[in-house]
C-alpha positions in Angstrom: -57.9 39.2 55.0 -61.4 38.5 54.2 -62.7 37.1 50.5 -65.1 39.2 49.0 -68.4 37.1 47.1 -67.0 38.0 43.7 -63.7 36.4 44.6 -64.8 33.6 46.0 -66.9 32.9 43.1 -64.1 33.5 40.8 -62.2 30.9 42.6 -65.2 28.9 42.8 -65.0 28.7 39.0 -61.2 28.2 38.6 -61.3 24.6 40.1 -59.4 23.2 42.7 -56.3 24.6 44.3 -54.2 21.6 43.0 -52.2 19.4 45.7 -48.6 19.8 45.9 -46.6 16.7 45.7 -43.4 16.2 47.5 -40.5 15.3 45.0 -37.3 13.3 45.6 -33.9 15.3 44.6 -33.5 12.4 41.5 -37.4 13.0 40.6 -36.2 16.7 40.3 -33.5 16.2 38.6 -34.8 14.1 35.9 -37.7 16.6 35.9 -35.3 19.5 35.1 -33.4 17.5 32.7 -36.2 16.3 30.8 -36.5 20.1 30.3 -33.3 20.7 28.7 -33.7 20.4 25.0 -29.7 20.2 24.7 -28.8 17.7 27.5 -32.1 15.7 26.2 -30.5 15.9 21.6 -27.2 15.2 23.6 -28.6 11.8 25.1 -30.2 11.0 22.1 -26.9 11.1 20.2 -25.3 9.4 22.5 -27.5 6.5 22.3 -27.2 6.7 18.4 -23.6 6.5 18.3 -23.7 3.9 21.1 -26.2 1.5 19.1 -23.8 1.8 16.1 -20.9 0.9 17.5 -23.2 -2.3 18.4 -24.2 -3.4 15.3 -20.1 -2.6 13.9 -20.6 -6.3 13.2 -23.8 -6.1 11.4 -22.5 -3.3 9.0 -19.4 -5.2 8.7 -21.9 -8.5 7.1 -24.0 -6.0 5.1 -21.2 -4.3 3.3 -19.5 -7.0 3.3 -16.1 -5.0 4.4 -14.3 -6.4 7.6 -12.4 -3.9 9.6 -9.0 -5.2 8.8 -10.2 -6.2 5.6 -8.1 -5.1 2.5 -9.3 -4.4 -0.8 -6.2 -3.3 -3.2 -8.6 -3.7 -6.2 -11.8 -1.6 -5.4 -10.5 0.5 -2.3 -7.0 1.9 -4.5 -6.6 4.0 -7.6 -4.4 3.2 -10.2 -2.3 6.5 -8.9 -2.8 5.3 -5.2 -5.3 7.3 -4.1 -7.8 5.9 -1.7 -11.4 5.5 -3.2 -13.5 8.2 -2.4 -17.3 7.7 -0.9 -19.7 6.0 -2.6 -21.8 2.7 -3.0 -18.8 0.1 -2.9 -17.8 1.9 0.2 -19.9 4.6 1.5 -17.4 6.5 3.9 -14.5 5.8 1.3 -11.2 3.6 2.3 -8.1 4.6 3.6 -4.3 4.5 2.4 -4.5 0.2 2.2 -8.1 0.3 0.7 -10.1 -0.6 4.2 -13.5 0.3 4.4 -13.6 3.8 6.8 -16.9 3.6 7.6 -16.7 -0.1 9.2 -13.2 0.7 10.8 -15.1 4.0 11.9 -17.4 2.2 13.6 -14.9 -0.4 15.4 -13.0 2.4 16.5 -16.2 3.6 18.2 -16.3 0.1 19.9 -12.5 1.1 21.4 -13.0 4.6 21.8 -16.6 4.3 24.2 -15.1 0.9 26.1 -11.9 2.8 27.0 -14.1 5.9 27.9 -16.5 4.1 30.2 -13.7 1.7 31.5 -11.2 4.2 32.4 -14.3 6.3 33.9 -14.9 3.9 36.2 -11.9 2.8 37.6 -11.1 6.4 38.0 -14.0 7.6 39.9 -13.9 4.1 42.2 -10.0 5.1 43.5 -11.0 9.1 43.2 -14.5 8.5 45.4 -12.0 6.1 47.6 -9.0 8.0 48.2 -10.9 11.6 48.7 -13.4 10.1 50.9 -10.4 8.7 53.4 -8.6 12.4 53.1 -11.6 14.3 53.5 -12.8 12.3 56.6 -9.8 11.3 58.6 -7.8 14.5 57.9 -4.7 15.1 59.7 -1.4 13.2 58.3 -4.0 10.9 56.2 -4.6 13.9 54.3 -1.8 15.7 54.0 -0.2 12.9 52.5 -2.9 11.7 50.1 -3.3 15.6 48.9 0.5 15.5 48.4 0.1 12.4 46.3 -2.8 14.0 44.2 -1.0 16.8 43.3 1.9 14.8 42.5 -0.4 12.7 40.3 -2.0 15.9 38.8 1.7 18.0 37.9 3.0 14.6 36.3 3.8 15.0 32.8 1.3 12.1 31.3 3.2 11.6 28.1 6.2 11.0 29.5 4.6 8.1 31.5 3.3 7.0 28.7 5.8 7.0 26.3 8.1 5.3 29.2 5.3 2.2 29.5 5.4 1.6 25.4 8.8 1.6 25.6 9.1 -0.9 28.4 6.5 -2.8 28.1 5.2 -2.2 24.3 1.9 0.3 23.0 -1.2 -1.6 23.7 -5.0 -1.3 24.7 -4.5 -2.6 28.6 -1.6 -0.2 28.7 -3.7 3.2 27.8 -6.5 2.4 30.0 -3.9 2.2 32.9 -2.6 5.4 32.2 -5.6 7.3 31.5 -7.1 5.8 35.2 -3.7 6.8 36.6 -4.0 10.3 35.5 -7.9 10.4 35.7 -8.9 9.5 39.4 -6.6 12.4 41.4 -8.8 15.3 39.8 -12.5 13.3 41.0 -10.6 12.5 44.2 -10.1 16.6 45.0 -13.4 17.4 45.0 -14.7 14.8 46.8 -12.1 15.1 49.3 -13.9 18.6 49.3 -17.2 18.0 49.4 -16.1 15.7 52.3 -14.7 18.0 54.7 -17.9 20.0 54.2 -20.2 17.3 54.7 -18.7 15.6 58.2 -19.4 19.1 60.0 -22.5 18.6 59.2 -25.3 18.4 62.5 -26.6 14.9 61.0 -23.4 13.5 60.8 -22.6 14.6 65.1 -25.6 12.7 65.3 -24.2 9.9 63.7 -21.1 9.6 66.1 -23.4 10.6 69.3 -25.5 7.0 68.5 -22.2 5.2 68.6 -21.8 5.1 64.6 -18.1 3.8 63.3 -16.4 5.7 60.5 -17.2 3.2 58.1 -20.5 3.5 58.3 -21.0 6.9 58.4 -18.4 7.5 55.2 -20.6 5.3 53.6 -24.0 5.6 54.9 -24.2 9.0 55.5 -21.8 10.7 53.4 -21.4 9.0 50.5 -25.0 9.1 49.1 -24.7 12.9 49.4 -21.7 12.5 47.3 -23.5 10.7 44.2 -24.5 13.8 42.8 -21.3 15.8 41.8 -19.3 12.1 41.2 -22.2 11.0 38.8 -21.4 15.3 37.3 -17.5 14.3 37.3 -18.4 10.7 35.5 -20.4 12.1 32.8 -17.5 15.0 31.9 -14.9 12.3 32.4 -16.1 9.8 29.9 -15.0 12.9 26.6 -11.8 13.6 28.2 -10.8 9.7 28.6 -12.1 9.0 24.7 -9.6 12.3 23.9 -6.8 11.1 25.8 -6.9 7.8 23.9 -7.3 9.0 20.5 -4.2 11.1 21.5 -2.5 8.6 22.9 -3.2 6.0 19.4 -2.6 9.2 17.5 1.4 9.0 18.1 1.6 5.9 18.3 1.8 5.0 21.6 -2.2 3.1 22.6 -4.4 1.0 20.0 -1.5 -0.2 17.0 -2.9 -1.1 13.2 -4.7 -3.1 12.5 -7.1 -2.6 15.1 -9.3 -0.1 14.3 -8.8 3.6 16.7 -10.0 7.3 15.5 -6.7 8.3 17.0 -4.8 6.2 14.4 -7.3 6.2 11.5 -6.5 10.0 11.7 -2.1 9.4 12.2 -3.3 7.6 9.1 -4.8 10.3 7.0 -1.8 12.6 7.9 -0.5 11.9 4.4 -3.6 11.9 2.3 -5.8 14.7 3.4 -4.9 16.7 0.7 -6.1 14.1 -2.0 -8.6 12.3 0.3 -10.7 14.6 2.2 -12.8 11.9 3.5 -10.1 9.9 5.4 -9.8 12.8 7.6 -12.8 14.5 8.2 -15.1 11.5 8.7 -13.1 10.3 12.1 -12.8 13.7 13.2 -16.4 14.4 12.9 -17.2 11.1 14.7 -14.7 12.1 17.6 -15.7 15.5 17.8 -19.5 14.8 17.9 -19.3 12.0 20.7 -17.1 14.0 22.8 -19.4 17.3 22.4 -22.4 14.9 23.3 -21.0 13.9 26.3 -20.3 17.5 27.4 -23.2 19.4 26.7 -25.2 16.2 28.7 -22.2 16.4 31.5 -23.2 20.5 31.5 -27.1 19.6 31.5 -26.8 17.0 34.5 -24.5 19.5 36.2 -27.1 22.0 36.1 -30.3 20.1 36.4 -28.5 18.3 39.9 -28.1 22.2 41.1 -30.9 23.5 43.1 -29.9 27.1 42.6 -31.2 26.6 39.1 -34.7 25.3 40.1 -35.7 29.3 39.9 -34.8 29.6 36.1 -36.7 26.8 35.3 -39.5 27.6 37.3 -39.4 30.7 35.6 -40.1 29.0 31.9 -42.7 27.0 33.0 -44.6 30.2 34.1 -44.0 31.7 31.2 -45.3 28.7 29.4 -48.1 28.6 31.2 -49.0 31.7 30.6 -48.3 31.8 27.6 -51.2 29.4 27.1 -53.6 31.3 29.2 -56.0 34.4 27.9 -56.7 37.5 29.8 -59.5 36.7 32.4 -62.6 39.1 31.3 -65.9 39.9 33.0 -67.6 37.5 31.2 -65.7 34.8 33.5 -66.4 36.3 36.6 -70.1 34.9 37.5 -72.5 37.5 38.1 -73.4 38.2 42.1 -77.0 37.9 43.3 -79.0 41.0 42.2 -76.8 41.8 39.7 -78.0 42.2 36.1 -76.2 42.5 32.9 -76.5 45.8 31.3 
């Protein structure tokens, strides 16, 4: 189709056609996550909550309040009623007259450390175990889907309260059950995504050039994998923190003194109706850090999907048109011979 003169002066005076620059999936990713006001406040909290379970320490010096620290005097009434917030102690103190806020923040220290240790052991034996099924397949993964869904119908109380029984309530001991009960849900859907992936044409290729199955489960397929495990990771990390607040909650993970939202709040069972603050303050922190890590699981779990490239394509039009006015004649230069009226 030919350009008429007026068009191609009106293109003339756009400018450029600007270049299109190829993008790796990460560099679209990021780009589409940057882009997600929720994921992005979600991060940020993170990070908040992160950097004050840090400095637990430094508040600890300020206030001058240890986290097992007791203060029968200042953090007790007369009718033994915790003291309520304020400048002495500015989250208030619990039934033995600790400071909340600095166990608060401690308890942040256990809850992220068992959240990003448990995390990662899972998703090493999940990425390991559904790799092997999905690849070898026959009797290899009949009998490792067998063992994850005998790992994914066991009752994990029952383990649990079994190991504090035999072997006594502890940190080690909650981080092992929450990897046991952890890795078998990451390790069916990459056992999934795996049987997909080796019928793959690049992957033929792969075993035409003489590759071993070593190489090609972790050359080939495993860096396609990164994307839904990192997902899995990110959603994992809430659930784990849950599970251990549960856990410390009856008694069975982190014991007094050490400092655990799951037993701060078994604490507060008995003074919530005269302390208000002893309960709601842990809650709130657990219930903020684990919504944070959801809604950024939920915004890496759609800014890693390509299907959703069209919606926010979508808003950047709309954005840039938004910032765009109605092109009039008086844009358009005139043609030769033409005069204005």
């Amino acid at each position: 189709m030919s350009i008429t003169g007026l068009e191609f002066q009106a293109r003339a005076a756009a400018g450029p056609v600007p270049t299109i620059e190829g993008r790796s999936q990460w560099q679209l990713t990021w780009r589409r996550l940057r882009q997600d006001k929720v994921a992005v406040a979600s991060g940020i909290v993170i990070l908040v909550i992160v950097a004050l379970a840090i400095a637990a320490p430094l508040f600890a010096k300020i206030t001058g309040h240890g986290p097992t620290q007791i203060f029968q005097n200042t953090g007790i009434s007369a009718d033994g009623i915790p003291t309520g917030p304020g400048h002495t102690f500015w989250l208030g103190a619990d039934e033995q007259g600790r400071d909340l806020f600095v166990r608060i923040l401690y308890g942040a220290r256990i809850s992220l450390f068992v959240g990003v240790a448990t995390t990662a052991i899972a998703t090493i034996a999940g990425v390991t175990v559904g790799l092997a099924a999905g690849y070898f397949g026959g009797w290899i993964d009949a009998l490792l889907a067998r063992v994850i869904d005998a790992v994914l119908a066991f009752p994990y109380i029952v383990l649990a309260l079994a190991l504090a029984v035999v072997i006594g309530p502890s940190l080690p001991m909650v981080i092992g059950v929450i990897s046991f009960f952890s890795w078998a849900g990451i390790s069916r859907i990459v056992r999934g995504q795996t049987l997909s992936i080796k019928e793959k044409e690049y992957i033929e290729a792969a075993r035409s050039i003489g590759a071993g199955p070593w190489r090609i489960m972790t050359v080939d397929i495993l860096p396609n994998l990164l994307a839904p495990v990192l997902v899995l990771a990110t959603l994992s990390i809430p659930a784990a923190i849950v599970f251990e607040a549960t856990l410390s909650f009856l008694g069975l993970g982190v014991q007094p003194p050490t400092a655990s939202w799951g037993n701060i709040l078994a604490g507060a069972q008995n003074y919530y109706t005269v302390a208000w603050w002893y309960l709601v303050f842990p809650a709130v922190a657990l219930f903020i850090t684990t919504l944070a890590f959801n809604l950024l699981g939920d915004g890496i779990r759609d800014a890693m999907d390509p299907r959703t490239e069209r919606l926010f394509g979508a808003r950047r039009e709309q954005r840039r048109l938004r910032g765009l006015r109605p092109l009039s004649e008086a844009d358009i230069p005139a043609l030769p011979g033409k005069t204005g009226a």
